[in-house]
N, C-alpha and C positions, 0 to 999 in steps of 0.2 A: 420366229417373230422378227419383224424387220427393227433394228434400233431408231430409227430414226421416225417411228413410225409411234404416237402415244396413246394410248388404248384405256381410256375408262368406261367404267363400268359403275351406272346411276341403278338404285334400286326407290324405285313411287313406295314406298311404306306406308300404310296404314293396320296398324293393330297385327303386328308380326312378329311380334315379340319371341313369340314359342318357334319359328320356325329360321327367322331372319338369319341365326348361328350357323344352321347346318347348311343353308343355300350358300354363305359366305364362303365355308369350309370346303365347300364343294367343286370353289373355284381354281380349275388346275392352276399349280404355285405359276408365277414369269405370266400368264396370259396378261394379263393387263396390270396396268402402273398403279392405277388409283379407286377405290370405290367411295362413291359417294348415295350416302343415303338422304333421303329429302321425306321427312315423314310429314302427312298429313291430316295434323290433329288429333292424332291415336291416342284412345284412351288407355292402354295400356304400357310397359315397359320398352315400348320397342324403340327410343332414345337412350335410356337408359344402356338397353343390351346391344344397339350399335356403337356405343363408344367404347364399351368393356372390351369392343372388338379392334379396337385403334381405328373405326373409321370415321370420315370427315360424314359429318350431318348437318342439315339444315332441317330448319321446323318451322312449318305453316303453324302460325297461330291458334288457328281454327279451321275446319274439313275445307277443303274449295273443291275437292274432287280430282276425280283419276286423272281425267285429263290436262287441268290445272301444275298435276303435280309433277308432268312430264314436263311441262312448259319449262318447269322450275330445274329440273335434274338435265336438261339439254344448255339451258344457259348456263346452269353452273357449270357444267362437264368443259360445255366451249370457252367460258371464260377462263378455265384450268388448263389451256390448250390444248385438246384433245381430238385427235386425227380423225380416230373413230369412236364413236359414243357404240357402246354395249345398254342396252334394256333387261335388267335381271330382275323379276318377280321376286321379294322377299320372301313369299309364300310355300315355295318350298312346289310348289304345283311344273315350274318346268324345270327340265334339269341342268345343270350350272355344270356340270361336268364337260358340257358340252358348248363352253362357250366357246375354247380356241378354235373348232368348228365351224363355227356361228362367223366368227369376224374373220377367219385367213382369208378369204375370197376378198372382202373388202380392201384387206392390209397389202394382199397383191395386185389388189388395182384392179380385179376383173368385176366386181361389183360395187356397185353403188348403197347397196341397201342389202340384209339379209334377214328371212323368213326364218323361224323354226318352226313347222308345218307339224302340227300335229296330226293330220290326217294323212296317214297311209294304207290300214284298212279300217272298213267298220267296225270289223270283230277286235280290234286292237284299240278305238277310240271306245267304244264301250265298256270294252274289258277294262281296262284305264279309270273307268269312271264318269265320263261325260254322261251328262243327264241326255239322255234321247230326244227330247225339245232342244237341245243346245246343241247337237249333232244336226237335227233336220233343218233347224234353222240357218249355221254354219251352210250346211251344202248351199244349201237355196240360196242365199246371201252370196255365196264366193261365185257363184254359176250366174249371177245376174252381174256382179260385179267385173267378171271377167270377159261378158261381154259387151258391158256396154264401155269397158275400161280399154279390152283388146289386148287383153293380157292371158295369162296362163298357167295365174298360180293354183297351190295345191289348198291355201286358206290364207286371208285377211285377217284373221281376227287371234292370229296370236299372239300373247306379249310378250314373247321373247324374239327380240329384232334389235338388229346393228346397223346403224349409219356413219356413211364417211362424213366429212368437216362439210364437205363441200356442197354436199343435198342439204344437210342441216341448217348453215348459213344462207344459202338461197330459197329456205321456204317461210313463210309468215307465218310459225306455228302460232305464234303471239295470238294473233287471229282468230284462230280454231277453237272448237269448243273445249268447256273445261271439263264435260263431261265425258263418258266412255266413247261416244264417236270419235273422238279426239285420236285414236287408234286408226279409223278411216280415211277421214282428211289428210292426214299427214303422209300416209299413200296415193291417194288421188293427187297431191300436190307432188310427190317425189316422182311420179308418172306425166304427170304435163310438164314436169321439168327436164323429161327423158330421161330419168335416175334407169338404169339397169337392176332387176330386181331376183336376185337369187333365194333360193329355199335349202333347207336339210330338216330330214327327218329330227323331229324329237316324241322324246315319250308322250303319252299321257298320263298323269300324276295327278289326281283329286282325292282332295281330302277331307275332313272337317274342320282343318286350320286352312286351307287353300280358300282364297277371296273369290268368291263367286257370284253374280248376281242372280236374281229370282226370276222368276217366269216373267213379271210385272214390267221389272225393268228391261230384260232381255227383249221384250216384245215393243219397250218404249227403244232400245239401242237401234235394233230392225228397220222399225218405222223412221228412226233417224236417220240410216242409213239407205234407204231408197227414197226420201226426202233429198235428202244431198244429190244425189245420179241422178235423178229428174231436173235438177238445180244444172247440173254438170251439164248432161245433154243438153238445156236449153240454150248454155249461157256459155257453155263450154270450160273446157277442163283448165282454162287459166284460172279461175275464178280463188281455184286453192292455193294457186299457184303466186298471186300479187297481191 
């Protein structure tokens, strides 16, 4: 790890209390300086059990939502100076072992942004747990996305991803929705800004404490997200970008 280089690590909490400890724990020691937790109105323990852990937290009054709650854990992170911002699921669903991973490429300057791709095979995203709508959906989404994006990646819709200062400060996440699209935008926008975008393998990990959404909502995310690419295409890809 480069010294000079300050590396936090925000985790969006909502209701992770039972899980929030071991994802902490799981973080190789030296990989990053700081974690900050930002919960989102969780009804359960999970302020509580982020502080028993020494770390810094912030608490939305009341739910505003996923994407809301990155809005909040990117500001704090850059306000706290921080080179590279890490995205760590409290949930315990990706794996935290694997963040020094996740951000070297960023910390040596060859990437602007990095993926943890949970797709590498189907028998492996299955076997892992993905619901089969949440696989075929994923495909179709990342295959329309990448062309009309002109890109290459292996999946969109992970939440475990790193950015450097400098995509972070030049996009208008402020902007973006507060809901789970809030994950796409902020790709489409790191893409019109010519952000460079790496991937690595991570596991699949679902559970009954891992945050998931339902068929309902998955299908309103979808439709959100080819709402947006018709938006893009028309208007063009600055649109997330100003």
């Amino acid at each position: 790890m480069e010294a000079s280089k300050i590396v936090i690590a925000v985790m969006p909490a909502y209701n992770a209390a039972k899980t929030i400890k071991k994802t902490y724990k799981d973080i190789p020691s030296g990989t990053v300086d700081k974690v900050i937790v930002v919960d989102d109105g969780s009804a359960d323990e999970t302020i509580k059990v982020a502080k028993s852990l020494g770390l810094q937290v912030f608490s939305h009054p009341q739910n505003r939502g996923y994407g809301a709650n990155q809005k909040t854990c990117y500001t704090l992170a850059l306000s706290e100076g921080a080179d590279v911002v890490v995205m760590i699921h409290p949930d315990y669903q990706y794996d935290s072992t694997l963040t020094g991973e996740l951000i070297r490429p960023i910390v040596q300057g060859r990437f602007d942004v990095m993926l943890g791709s949970r797709i590498r095979t189907r028998e492996e995203v299955l076997r892992g747990g993905m619901p089969l709508y949440k696989y075929i959906f994923n495909r179709l989404l990342t295959t329309i996305e990448n062309i009309v994006l002109g890109q290459n990646l292996s999946e969109y819709h992970t939440g475990f991803r790193a950015f450097n200062k400098q995509i972070l400060i030049k996009l208008p996440f402020h902007k973006y929705s507060d809901d789970f699209v809030f994950d796409q935008q902020i790709l489409f926008g790191a893409i019109a800004r010519g952000a460079k975008i790496g991937e690595i393998p991570v596991p699949v990990r679902y559970s009954k404490e891992a945050s998931s959404i339902n068929f309902q909502r998955s299908l309103v995310y979808g439709l959100s997200i080819l709402k947006d690419l018709v938006r893009l295409k028309l208007l063009g890809k600055r649109i997330f970008a100003q």
